[in-house]
N, C-alpha and C positions, 0 to 999 in steps of 0.2 A: 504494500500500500504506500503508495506516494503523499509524503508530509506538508503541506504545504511549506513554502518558504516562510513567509511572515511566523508562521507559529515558531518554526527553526531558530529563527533571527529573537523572538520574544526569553526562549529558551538557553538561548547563549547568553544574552544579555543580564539574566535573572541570574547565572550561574557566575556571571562575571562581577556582577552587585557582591553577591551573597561572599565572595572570594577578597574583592578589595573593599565593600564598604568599611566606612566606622563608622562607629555606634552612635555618630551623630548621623550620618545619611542613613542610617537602618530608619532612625524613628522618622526623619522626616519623609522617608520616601514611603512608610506606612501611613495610611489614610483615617487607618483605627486609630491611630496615635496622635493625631494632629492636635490635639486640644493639649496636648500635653508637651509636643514639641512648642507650640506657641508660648508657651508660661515657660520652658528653657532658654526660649531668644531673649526672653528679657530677662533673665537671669546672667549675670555676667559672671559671678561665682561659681553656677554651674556650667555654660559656657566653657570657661577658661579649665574646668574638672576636664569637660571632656574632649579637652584638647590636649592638656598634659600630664593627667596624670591613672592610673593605672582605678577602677571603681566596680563598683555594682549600683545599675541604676532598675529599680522597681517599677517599673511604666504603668498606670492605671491607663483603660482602655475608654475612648469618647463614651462609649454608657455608662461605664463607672461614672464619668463627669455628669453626666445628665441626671443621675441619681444622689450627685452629692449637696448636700443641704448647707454646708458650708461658705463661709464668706472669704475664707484665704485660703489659695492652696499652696504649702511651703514644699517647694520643689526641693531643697537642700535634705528633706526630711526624707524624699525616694531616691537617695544616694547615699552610697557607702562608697569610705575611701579604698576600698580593700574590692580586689576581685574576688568572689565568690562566687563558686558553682552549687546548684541545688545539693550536690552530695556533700559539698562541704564547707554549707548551713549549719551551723551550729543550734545554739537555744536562741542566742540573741544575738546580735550584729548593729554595730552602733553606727549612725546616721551622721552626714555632713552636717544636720542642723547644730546652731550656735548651743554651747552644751553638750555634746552628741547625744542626746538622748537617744537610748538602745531603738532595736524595733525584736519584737518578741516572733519567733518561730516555732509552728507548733506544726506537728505532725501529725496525720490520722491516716489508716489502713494501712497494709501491707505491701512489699515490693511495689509491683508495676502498679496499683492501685494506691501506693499511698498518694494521698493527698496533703501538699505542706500550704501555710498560711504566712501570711507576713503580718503580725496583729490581725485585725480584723476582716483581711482581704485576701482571696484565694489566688494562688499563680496557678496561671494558664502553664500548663505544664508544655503541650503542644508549639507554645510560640516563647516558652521559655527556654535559661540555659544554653544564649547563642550566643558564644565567643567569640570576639573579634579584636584588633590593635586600632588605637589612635596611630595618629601621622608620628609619631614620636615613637612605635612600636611596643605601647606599654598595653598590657592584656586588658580589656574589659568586658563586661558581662551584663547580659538583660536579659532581663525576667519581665514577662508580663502578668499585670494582676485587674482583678474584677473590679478592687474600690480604693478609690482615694485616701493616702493615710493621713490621720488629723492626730497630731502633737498636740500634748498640751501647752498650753500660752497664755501669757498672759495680757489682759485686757489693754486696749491701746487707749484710753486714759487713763491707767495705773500708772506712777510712779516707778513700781518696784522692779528692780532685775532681778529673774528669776528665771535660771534654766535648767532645764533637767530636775525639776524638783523630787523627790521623796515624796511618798503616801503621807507620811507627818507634815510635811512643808505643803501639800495640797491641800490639807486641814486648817493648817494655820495660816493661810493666804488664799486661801476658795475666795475671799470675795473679792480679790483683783484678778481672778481667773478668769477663763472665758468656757465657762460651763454654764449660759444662759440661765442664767441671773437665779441658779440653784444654792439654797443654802446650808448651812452644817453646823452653826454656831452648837447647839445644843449636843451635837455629839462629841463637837472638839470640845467642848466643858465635861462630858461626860469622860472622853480619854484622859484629859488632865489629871480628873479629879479622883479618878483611878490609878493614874499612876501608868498607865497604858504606852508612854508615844515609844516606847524600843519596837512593840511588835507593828509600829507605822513605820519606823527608823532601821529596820532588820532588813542588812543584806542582803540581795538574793531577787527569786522573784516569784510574788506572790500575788495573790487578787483578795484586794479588798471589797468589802458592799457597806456602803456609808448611805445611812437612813437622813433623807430633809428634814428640815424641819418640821415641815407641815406635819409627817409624819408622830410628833413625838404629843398629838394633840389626840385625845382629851384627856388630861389627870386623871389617876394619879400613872401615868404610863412612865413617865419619865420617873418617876421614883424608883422604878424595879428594875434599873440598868443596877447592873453590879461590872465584876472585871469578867465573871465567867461570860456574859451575854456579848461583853465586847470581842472573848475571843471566838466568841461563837459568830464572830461579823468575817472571820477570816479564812481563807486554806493557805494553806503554806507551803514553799515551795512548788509554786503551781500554778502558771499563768492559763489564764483560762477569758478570750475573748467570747463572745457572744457566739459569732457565726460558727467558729472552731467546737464551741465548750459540748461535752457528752451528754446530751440532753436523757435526763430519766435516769441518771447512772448516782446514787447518794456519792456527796466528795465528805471525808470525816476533814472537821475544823481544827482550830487550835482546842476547841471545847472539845476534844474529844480523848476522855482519861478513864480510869478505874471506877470512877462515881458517878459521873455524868459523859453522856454521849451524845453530840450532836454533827448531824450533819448537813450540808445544804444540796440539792435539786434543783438543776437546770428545768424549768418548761417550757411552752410555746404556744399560742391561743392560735385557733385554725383560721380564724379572722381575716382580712387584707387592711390595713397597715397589719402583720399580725404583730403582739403584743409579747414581751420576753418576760417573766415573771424567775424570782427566786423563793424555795419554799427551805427556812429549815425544820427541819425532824429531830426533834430530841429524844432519842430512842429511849435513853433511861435518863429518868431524870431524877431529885432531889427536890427536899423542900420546900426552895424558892424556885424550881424551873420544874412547869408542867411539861411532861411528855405528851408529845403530839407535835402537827405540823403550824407553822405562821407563814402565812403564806405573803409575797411583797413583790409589788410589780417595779420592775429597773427602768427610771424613768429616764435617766441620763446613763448611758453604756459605753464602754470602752475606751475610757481616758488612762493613757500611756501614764505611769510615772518610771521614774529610774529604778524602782522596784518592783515593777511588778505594773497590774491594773487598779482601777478603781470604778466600781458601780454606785450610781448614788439609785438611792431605792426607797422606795412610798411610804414604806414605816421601817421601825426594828422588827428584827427577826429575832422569835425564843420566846416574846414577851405574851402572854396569853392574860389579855384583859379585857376584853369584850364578848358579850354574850353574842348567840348564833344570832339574832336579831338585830344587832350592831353590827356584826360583820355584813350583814344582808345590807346594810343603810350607810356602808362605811364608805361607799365611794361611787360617784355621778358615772363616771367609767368604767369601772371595776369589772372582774368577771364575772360578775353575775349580775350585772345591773339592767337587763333586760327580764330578767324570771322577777326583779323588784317594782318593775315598770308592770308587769303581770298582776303580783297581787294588789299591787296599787287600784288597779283598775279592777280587779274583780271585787277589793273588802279589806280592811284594815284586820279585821277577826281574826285573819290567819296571825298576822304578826303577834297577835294581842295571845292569841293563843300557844305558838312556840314561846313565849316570852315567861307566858305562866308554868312552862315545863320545867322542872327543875334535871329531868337529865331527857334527851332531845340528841337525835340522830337528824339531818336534814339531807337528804338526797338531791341537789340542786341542779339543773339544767344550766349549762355553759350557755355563752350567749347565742352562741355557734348552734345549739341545739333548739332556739325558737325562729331559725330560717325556716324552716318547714313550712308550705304552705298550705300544707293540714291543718295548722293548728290555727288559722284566722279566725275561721266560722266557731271555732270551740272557745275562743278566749270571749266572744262575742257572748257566747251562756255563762253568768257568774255562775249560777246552781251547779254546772257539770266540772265547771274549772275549782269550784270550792271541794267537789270529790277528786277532783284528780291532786290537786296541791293536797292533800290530805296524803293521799300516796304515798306524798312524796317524805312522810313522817314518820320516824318510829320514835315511839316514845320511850328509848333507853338509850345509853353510852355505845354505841356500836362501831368498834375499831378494825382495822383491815382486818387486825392480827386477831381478834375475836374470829370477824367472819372467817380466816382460811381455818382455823382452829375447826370452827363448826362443820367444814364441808370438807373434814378427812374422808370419810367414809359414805358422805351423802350430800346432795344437794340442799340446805337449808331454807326455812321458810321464819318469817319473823313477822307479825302482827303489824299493821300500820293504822294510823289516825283516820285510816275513812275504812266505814263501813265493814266487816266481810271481806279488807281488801288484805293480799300479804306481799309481800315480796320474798324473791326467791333469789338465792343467790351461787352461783357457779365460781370457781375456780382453775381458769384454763392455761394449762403449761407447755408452752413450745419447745421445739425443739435442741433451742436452745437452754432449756429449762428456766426459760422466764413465766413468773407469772401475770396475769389479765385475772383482774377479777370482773365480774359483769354480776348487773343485777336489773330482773325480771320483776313488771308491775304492772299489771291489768294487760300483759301481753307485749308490751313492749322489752327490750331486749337492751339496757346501753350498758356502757364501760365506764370503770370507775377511772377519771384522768388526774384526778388531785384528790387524795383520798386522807384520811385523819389531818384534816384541819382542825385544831380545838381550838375553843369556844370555854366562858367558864361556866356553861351550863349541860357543854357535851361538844359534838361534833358536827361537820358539815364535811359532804363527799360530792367535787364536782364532776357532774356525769356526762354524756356526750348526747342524750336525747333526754325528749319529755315521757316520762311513763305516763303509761295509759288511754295513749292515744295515739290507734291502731296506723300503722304504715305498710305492715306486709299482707297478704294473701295468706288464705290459710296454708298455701302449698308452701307459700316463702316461711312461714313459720314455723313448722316441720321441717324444714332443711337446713333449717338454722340454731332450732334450738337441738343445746346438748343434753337437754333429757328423754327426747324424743327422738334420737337417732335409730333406735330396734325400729317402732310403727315406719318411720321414713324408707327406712329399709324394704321392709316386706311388701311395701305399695310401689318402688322401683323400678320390678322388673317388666311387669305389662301393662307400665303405663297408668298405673290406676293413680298416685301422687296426680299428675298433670291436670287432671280435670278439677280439684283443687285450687286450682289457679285462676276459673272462670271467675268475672267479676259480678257477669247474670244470673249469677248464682247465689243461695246464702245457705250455707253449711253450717249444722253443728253439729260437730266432731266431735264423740267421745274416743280421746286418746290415749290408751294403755302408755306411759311411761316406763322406761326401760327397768325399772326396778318392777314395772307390774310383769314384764316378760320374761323375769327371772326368777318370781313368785311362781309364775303359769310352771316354770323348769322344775321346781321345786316339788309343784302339785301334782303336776301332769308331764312326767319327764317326754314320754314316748310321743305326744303330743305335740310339746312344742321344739323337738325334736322333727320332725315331720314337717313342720311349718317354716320350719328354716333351712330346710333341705332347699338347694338349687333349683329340684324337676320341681319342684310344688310350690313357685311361688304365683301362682297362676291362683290355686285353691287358698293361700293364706290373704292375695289381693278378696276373693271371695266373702271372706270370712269379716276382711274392714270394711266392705262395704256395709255390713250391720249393725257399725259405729255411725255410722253416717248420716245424720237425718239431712233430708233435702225439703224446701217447703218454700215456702212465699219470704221469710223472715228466718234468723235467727234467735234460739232462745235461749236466755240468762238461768242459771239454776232454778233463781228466783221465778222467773216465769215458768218454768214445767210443774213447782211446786205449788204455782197458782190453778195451773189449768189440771195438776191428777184430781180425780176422781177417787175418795177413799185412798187418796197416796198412792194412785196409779197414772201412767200417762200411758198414750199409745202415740206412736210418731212414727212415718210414712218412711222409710231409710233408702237407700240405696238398693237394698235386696228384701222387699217386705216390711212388715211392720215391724217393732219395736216397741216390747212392752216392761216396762220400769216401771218399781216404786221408788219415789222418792222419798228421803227424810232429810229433816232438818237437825239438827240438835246445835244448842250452847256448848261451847268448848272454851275449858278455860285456856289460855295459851300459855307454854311451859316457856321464860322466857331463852331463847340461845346466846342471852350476855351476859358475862360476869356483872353485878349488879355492885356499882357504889354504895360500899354499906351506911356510907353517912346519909345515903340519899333512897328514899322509899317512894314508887308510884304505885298506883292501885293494881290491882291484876287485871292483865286484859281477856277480855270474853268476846268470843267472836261467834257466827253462826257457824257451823262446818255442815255439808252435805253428803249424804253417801245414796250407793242407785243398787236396789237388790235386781240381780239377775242369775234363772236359775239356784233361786235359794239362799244365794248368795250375798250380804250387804257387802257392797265395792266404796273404798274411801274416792270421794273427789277429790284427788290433794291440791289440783288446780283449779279453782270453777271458772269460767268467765273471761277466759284471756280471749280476748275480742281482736278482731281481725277484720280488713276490710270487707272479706267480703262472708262472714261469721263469726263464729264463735266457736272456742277448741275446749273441751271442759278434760282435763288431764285427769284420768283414773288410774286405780292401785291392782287392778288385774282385769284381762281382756272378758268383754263379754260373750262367751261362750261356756260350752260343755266338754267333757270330753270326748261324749261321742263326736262332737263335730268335727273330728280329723279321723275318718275311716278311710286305709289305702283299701280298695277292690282289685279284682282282675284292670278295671281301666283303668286304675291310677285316679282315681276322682274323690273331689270333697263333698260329702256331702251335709248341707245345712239341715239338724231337723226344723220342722215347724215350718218353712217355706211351702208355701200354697202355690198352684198354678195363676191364682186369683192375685194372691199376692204383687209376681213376679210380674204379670200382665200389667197389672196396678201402676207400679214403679214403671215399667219401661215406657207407660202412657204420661207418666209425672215427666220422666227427663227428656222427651219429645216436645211436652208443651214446654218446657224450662228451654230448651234448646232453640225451639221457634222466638222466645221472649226474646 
């Protein structure tokens, strides 16, 4: 194939660039880099660097610029006087700026995967690490990175010279600094007066989180700073920028000794601006520091000092002086200040009501979690929204470490402030052997994302949806939840799940949960044996169909216990009728938390349901978990007999009590449902 000329002639030329340029026609002759050559030309300092003398220059790329919020950009500060290659990047490498103040290098993943940072800005690895000579044959080296690095400086009506500062000299001169007009006064009084500034003054490189002002409001909060809570403001030996830092990974503090343990959590709000949050956890704590999480959004991030970083952050961290209700009312922006825009608008009651609980579990919807626009029409019902925020309640202490406690052996269930309502809670371990806790409520499924925040009347756990307010198909709900993976199973193979999925449809499901399939093992070995054989999943799809009611509506426990007759109901299924007693009974509920003995609530009583079939009473353990287009009621062993798994000569299941009349009935039902 014949090359064109021109392309040939493009190709030599590129070859002949890449051979003699310098590091100064590299950048001007890229188009990415322009905004960044132009702030060079008028530089004469760096100029004349990169004419004689031997460097490493950090090049931020035109969209880095287009995203920098900045008013100066100090070019001396993406230059080192030393040539450096990615592989011998040290931790830090100190910058041309007046001062050198360092620039911090962090590392993340493995060989050809790692990824290095320069503070807060990722190098392009691809367009980095290109060696070349000045006119004067001195080595130089460019790296390209995503975002512009910002030095600290100080403000240009300050008096004061001040370069390269110290985490302690940041404190003591924040307010001629140029941290947008963020202040400290009450923490640097609180170092002093502890006795504090060596671990601001310490060598090395560490990352600080320095609480505003704002933050240290309402009294008596600032009383209960001690030296432990300040060293609990630190990690040590260990820069850690935003964009780099190990989200969701605990880092242990300087607070973290023999008696007391704290540590701090990186997180991240799924938002756009999204929003950076630090949460510490005081794993074990003492007298003066309750265990549990404080959680504090980083309003100012990533200021360089000569040791290290520094975060300033919304309040202190460690300090636990506000009730769950305070926390909810503590901030116009805050993470959760749309679920507060919520109850606002449905009733004050709720607030008045966690408020009166002396120990209060709150299950909170992130902001992220009320985009749904499901939930418009529903916030619009106070009546339905005052059942669902009730949900969202237990009225006990309930900690991560309780729940995994409770769900060794079983999935747990725990009484909530509305109605008949429970939540159910799972424990799921990957591969990694991380854990995901998730917790189930009126059918809905979310994730616990910030979990033991305390409060001093108990806890708050932020979650990533609204419970109770249906978003999957009853098909999508079976394939998702992990108690019901056996039923999902056996409806699989021919297709019987799928139809599940119609939205012209309204189903209610009574769903054997996997502990009732292993009940049925228990009972009836040979049985459910047969039904999980591969040739037979044909007859076990058979056999769910007589879970199945199909009708105009779906129905709530509550409603089938309205409509039996003498505590019988009869309902049209999938394969014939379907005849159930139902009952009701009061249950006291056994609570699954260790209960604060300083602190006593009443016992809770809830309704529980169970459906005799075949003689049999069957526990509901689920009632009601609503779906869009149904209702799934989770029981404690399938509804059948034993005969109903007979192999013959043809290998067939036979249903008793199936009428021809029956069968005729139903295939006339999903005909008209299908026409609908």
């Amino acid at each position: 194939m014949r090359v064109p000329a021109g392309i040939v002639l493009i190709f030599l030329s590129s070859l002949t660039l890449g051979k003699n340029a310098t590091l100064e026609e590299r950048i001007r002759d890229d188009s990415d880099l322009s905004q960044f050559y132009s702030l060079l030309e008028r530089n004469q300092v760096a100029m004349s660097s990169l004419k004689y003398r031997s460097l490493t220059l950090f090049a931020p790329t035109n969209e880095a610029f287009q995203r920098f919020s900045g008013n100066t950009t100090h070019v001396l500060y993406h230059m080192s006087t030393v040539a450096t290659t990615l592989e011998q990047l040290g931790a830090t490498i100190s910058s041309d700026l007046e001062g050198n103040p360092p620039l911090y290098i962090t590392r993340r993943g493995k060989a050809s995967q790692e990824q290095i940072y320069i503070n807060n800005a990722l190098v392009l690895r691809s367009r980095s690490n290109v060696i070349l000579q000045n006119t004067d044959g001195r080595k130089q080296v460019l790296h390209v990175i995503d975002d512009v690095l910002q030095p600290l400086t100080v403000l240009p009506s300050s008096s004061i010279e001040l370069f390269s500062p110290d985490a302690f000299q940041f404190l003591t001169y924040s307010e001629s600094l140029d941290i947008n007009s963020h202040r400290m006064r009450s923490y640097r009084e609180k170092v002093i007066m502890n006795k504090k500034e060596i671990i601001f003054q310490a060598v090395g490189s560490h990352t600080y989180f320095i609480p505003i002002d704002e933050g240290f409001k309402p009294p008596p909060r600032a009383d209960l700073f001690d030296k432990k809570v300040i060293d609990g403001h630190v990690i040590a030996n260990r820069v850690l920028f935003t964009v780099a830092a190990p989200y969701g990974e605990p880092l242990p503090t300087l607070a973290f000794e023999d008696n007391l343990k704290v540590q701090i959590t990186f997180s991240q709000s799924e938002g756009k601006p999204a929003k950076i949050y630090v949460t510490s956890n005081t794993v074990i704590g003492d007298e003066k520091h309750t265990p549990g999480n404080v959680l504090a959004e980083i309003v100012k991030a990533n200021i360089p000092v000569r040791n290290g970083v520094v975060h300033l952050i919304s309040r202190p961290l460690m300090i636990v002086d506000n009730t769950v209700k305070e926390f909810l009312e503590d901030k116009d922006d805050g993470p959760l200040n749309k679920f507060y825009e919520v109850i606002m608008k449905v009733g004050s009651n709720f607030m008045q009501s966690i408020n009166g609980m002396k120990n209060v579990t709150l299950f909170a919807p992130s902001n992220e979690a009320w985009a749904n626009s499901n939930l418009d029409n529903m916030i619009k019902d106070p009546e339905k929204m005052k059942d669902i925020l009730n949900l969202h309640i237990v009225r006990d202490r309930l900690t991560i470490d309780k729940i995994k406690k409770n769900n060794v052996n079983a999935i747990s269930q725990v009484a909530t402030n509305a109605d008949k309502k429970f939540l159910y809670f799972n424990v799921i371990i990957d591969q990694d052997n991380n854990e995901t806790v998730t917790v189930e409520g009126g059918g809905v499924n979310a994730t616990l994302i910030q979990a033991d925040i305390a409060a001093t009347n108990g806890y708050v756990h932020i979650i990533d949806r609204v419970l109770g307010i249906p978003y999957t198909t009853v098909y999508e709900k079976l394939k998702t939840d992990p108690m019901l993976n056996k039923t999902y199973f056996l409806g699989t193979q021919p297709r019987f799940n799928e139809q599940l999925d119609n939205l012209k449809r309204k189903f209610t499901y009574f769903v054997p949960r996997d502990k009732a399939w292993r009940s049925l093992d228990r009972t009836w070995p040979s049985a459910y044996k047969k039904l999980f054989m591969p040739g037979y999943s044909y007859h076990a799809c058979t056999l769910l169909e007589r879970h199945v009611v199909l009708a105009d509506r779906a129905y709530t426990m509550a409603d089938l216990k309205a409509m039996a007759n003498d505590s019988v109901v009869v309902m049209p299924t999938l394969r014939g009728y379907l005849k159930l007693k139902i009952r009701e009974e009061d249950r006291q509920e056994e609570s699954h938390v260790m209960h604060n003995p300083h602190h006593h609530e009443q016992p809770l009583y809830s309704s529980g349901y169970s459906v005799q079939y075949n003689n049999r009473w069957i526990n509901v353990f689920r009632p009601d978990v609503e779906c869009t287009n149904g209702i799934i009621h989770v029981i404690d062993f399938p509804l059948m007999e034993e005969s109903d798994v007979n192999i013959s000569q043809g290998s067939s299941l036979l249903l008793k009590n199936t009428s021809l009349q029956s069968i005729l009935f139903v295939v006339l039902l999903n005909l008209l449902c299908l026409n609908y």
